[in-house]
Rosetta silent file (secondary structure, phi, psi, omega in degrees, C-alpha in Angstrom):
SEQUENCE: XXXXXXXXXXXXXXXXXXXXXXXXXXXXXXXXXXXXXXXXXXXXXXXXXXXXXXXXXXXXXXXXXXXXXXXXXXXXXXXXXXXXXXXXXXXXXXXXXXXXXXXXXXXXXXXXXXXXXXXXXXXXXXXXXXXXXXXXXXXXXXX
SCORE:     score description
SCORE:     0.000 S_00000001
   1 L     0.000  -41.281 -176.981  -21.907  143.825  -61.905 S_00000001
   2 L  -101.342   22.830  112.787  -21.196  140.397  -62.191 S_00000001
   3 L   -52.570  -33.665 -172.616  -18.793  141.188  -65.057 S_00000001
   4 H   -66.828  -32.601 -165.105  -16.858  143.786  -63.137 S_00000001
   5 H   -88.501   -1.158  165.178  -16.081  140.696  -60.936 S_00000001
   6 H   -81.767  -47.536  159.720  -14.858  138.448  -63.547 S_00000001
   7 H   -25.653  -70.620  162.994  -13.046  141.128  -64.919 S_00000001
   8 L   -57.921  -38.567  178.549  -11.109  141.806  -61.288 S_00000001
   9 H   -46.853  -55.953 -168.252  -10.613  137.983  -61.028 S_00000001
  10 H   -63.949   -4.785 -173.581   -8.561  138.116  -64.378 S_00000001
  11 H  -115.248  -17.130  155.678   -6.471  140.884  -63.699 S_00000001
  12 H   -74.503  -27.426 -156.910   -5.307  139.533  -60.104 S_00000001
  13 L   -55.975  125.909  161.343   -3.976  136.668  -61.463 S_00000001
  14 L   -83.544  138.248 -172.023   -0.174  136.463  -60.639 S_00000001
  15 L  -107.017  132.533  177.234    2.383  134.630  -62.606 S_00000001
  16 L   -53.396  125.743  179.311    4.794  132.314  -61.100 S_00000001
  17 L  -114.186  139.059 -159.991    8.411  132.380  -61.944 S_00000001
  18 L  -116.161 -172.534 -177.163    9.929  129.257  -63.649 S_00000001
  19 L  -121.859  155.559  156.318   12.474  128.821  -65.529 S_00000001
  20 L   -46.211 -163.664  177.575   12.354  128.255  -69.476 S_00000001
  21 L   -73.324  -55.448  178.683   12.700  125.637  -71.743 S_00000001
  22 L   -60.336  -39.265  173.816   15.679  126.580  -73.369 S_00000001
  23 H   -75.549  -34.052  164.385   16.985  126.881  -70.017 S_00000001
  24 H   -55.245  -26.881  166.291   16.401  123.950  -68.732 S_00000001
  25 H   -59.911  -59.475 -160.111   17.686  122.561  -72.216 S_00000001
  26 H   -73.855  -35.999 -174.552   20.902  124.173  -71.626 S_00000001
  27 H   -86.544   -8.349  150.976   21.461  122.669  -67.918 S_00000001
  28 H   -92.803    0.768  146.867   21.088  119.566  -68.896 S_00000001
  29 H   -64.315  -31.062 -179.508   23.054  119.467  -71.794 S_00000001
  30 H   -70.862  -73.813  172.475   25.934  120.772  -69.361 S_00000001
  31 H   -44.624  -31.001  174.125   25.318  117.783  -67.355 S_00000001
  32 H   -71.169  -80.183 -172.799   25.538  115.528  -70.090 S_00000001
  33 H   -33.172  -35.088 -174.658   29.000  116.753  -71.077 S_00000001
  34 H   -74.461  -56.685  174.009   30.289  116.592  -67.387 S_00000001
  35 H   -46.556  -33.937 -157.259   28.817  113.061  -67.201 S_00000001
  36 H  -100.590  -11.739 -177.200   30.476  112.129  -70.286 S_00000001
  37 H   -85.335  -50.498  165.709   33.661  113.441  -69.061 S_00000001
  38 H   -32.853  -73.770  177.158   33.241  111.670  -65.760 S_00000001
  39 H   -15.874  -93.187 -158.211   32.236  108.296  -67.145 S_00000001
  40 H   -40.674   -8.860 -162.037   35.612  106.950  -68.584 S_00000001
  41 H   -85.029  -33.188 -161.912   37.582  107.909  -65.437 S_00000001
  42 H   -79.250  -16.351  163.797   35.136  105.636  -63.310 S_00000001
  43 H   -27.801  -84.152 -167.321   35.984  102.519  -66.407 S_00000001
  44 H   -54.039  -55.676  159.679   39.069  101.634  -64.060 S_00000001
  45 H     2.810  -60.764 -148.253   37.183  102.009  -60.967 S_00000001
  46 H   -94.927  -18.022 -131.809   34.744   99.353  -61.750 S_00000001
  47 H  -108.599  -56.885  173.094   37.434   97.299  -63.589 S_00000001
  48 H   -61.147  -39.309 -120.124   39.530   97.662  -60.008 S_00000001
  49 H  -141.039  -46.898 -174.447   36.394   96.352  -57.664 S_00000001
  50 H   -67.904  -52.793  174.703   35.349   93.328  -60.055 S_00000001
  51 L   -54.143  -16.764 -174.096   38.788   92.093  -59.878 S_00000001
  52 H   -45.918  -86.900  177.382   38.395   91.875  -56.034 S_00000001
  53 H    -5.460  -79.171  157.327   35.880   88.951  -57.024 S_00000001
  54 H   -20.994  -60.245  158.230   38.534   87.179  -58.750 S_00000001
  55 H   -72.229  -24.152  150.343   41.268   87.270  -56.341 S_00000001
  56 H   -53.625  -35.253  160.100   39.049   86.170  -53.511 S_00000001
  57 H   -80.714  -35.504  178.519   38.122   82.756  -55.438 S_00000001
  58 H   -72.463  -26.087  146.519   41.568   82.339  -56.683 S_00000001
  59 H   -27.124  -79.311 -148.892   42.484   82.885  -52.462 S_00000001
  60 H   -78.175  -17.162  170.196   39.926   80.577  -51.523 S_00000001
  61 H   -73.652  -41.437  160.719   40.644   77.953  -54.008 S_00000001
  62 H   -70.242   10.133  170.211   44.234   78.065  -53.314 S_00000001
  63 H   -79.678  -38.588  168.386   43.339   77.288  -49.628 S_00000001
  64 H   -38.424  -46.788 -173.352   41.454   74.583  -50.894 S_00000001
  65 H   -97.427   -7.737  169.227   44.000   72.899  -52.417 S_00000001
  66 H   -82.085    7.674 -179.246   46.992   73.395  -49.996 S_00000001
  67 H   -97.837  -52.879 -172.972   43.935   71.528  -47.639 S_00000001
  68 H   -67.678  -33.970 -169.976   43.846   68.546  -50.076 S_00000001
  69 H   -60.116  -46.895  170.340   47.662   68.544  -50.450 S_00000001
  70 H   -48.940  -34.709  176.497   48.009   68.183  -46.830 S_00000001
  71 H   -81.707  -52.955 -155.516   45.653   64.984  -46.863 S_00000001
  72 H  -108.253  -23.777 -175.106   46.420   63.236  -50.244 S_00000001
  73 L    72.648   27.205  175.676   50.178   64.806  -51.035 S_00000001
  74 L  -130.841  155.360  126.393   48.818   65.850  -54.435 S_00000001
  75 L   -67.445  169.373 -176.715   46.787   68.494  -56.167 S_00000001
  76 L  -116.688  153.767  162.959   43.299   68.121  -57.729 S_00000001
  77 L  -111.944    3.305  164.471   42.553   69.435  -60.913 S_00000001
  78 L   -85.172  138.538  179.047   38.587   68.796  -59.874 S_00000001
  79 H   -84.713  -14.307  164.529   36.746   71.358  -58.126 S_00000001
  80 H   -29.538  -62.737 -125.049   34.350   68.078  -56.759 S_00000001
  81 H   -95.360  -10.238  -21.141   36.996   66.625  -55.303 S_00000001
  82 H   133.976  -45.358 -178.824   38.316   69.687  -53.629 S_00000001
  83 L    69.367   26.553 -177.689   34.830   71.093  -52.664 S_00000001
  84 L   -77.022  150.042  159.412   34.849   74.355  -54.672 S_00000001
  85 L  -130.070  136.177  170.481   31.117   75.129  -55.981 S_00000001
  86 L  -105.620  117.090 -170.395   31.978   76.959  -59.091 S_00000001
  87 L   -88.525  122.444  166.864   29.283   79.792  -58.941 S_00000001
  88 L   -33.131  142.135 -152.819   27.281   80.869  -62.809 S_00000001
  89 E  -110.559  144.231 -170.596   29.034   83.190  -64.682 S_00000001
  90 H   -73.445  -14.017  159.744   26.712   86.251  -65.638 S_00000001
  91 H   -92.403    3.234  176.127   25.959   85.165  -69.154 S_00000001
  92 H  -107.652   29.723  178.591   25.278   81.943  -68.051 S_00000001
  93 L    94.920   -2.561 -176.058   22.327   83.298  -65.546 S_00000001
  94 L  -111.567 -128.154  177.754   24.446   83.907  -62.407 S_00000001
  95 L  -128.303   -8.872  168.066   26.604   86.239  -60.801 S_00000001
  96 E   -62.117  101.123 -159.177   29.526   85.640  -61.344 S_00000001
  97 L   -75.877  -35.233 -168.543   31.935   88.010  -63.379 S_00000001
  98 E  -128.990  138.878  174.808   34.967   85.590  -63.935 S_00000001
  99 E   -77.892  106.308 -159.645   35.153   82.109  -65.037 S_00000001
 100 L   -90.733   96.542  179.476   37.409   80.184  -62.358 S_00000001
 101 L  -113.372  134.097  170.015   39.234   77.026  -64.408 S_00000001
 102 L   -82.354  110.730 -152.205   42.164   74.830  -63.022 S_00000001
 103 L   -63.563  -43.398 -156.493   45.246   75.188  -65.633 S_00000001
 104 E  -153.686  142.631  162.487   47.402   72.831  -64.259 S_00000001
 105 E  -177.011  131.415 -158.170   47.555   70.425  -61.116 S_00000001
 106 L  -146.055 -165.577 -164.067   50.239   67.704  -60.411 S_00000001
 107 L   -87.668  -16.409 -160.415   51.852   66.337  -57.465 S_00000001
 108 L  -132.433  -28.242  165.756   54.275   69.080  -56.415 S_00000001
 109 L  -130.680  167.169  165.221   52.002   72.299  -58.181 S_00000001
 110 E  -134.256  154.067  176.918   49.035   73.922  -59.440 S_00000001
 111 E  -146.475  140.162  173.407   47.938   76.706  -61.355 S_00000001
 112 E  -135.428  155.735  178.194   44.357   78.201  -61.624 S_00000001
 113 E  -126.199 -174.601 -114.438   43.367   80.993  -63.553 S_00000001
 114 E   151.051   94.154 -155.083   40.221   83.488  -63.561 S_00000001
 115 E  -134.970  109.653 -153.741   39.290   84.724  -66.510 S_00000001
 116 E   -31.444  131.152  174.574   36.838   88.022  -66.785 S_00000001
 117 L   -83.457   -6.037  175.244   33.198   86.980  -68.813 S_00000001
 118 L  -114.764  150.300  145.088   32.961   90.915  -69.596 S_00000001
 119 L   -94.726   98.226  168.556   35.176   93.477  -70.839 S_00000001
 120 L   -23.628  -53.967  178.122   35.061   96.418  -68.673 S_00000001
 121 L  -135.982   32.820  155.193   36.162   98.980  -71.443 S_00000001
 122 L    74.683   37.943 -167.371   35.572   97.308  -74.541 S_00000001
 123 L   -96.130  -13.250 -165.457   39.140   97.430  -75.321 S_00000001
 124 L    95.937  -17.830  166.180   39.134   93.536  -76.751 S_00000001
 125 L   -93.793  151.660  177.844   40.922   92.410  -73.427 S_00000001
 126 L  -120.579  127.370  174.736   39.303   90.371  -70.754 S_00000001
 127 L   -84.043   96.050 -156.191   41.080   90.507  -67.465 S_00000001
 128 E   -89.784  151.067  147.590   42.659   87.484  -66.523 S_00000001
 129 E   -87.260  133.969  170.723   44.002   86.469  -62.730 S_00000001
 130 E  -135.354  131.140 -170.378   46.167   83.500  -61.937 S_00000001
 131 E  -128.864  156.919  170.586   47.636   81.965  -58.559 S_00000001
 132 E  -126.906 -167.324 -143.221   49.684   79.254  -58.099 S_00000001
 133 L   -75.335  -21.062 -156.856   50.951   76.348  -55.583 S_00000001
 134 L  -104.412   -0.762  178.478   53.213   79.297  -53.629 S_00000001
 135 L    55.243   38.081  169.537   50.028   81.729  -53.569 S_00000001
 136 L   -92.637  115.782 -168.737   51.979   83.911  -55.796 S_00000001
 137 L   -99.802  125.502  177.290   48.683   85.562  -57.447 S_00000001
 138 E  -114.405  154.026  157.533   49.260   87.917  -61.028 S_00000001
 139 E  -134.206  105.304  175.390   47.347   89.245  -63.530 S_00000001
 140 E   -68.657    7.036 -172.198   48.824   88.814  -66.762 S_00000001
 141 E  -153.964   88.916 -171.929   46.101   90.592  -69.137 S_00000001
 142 L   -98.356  132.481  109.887   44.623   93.693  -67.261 S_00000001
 143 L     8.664    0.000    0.000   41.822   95.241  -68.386 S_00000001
């Protein structure tokens, strides 16, 4: 008797239904392909959004320095004297995606430039920004 009831145990058991291996195999290979498809479109995306960064420090620097001109009747080519904090650049421990350096700065202009520490799609260009005394801002080498 207390076989019959081991017996009856083993023969209710119901099996759940999952999905295979293979299947599971296959929908995430599918995903991979879509992802990989995806990917490169979002390259400019990120490329577009970084640059933000840039043109806000080349903005706020040229405010800086039409603020100095107005006092001294010159540009600075120091960010000291000026009162820029030049924030770490992400290989040098900070956060900062672009390296902000002043090109040029005389009595009647300036030029500063911005110049990306990564390349966004590996292409061999780095994207540089540049603004000048008239806050005309370009970027000659996009990325």
């Amino acid at each position: 008797m207390l076989k019959n009831k081991n017996i009856n145990k083993a023969a209710n058991k119901q099996y759940l239904k999952a999905y295979s291996l293979t299947e599971i195999l296959i929908v995430l290979a599918i995903i991979g392909i879509l992802l990989m498809m995806v990917l490169p479109n979002q390259t400019s995306v990120v490329a577009q959004a970084k640059s933000i960064e840039a043109q806000k420090m080349l903005n706020h620097l040229y405010g800086l320095q039409k603020s100095y001109n107005y006092r001294f009747s010159k540009y600075s080519s120091s960010f000291e004297e000026l009162g820029f904090e030049v924030e770490a650049t992400i290989d040098e421990g900070g956060q900062a995606v672009y390296k902000i350096e002043i090109i040029d700065a005389s009595v009647n202009t300036f030029k500063a430039r911005a110049v990306s520490v990564k390349d966004f799609d590996d292409d061999g260009n780095f994207n540089t920004w540049e603004i000048d005394h008239r806050k005309f801002l370009t970027e000659p080498v996009k990325d």
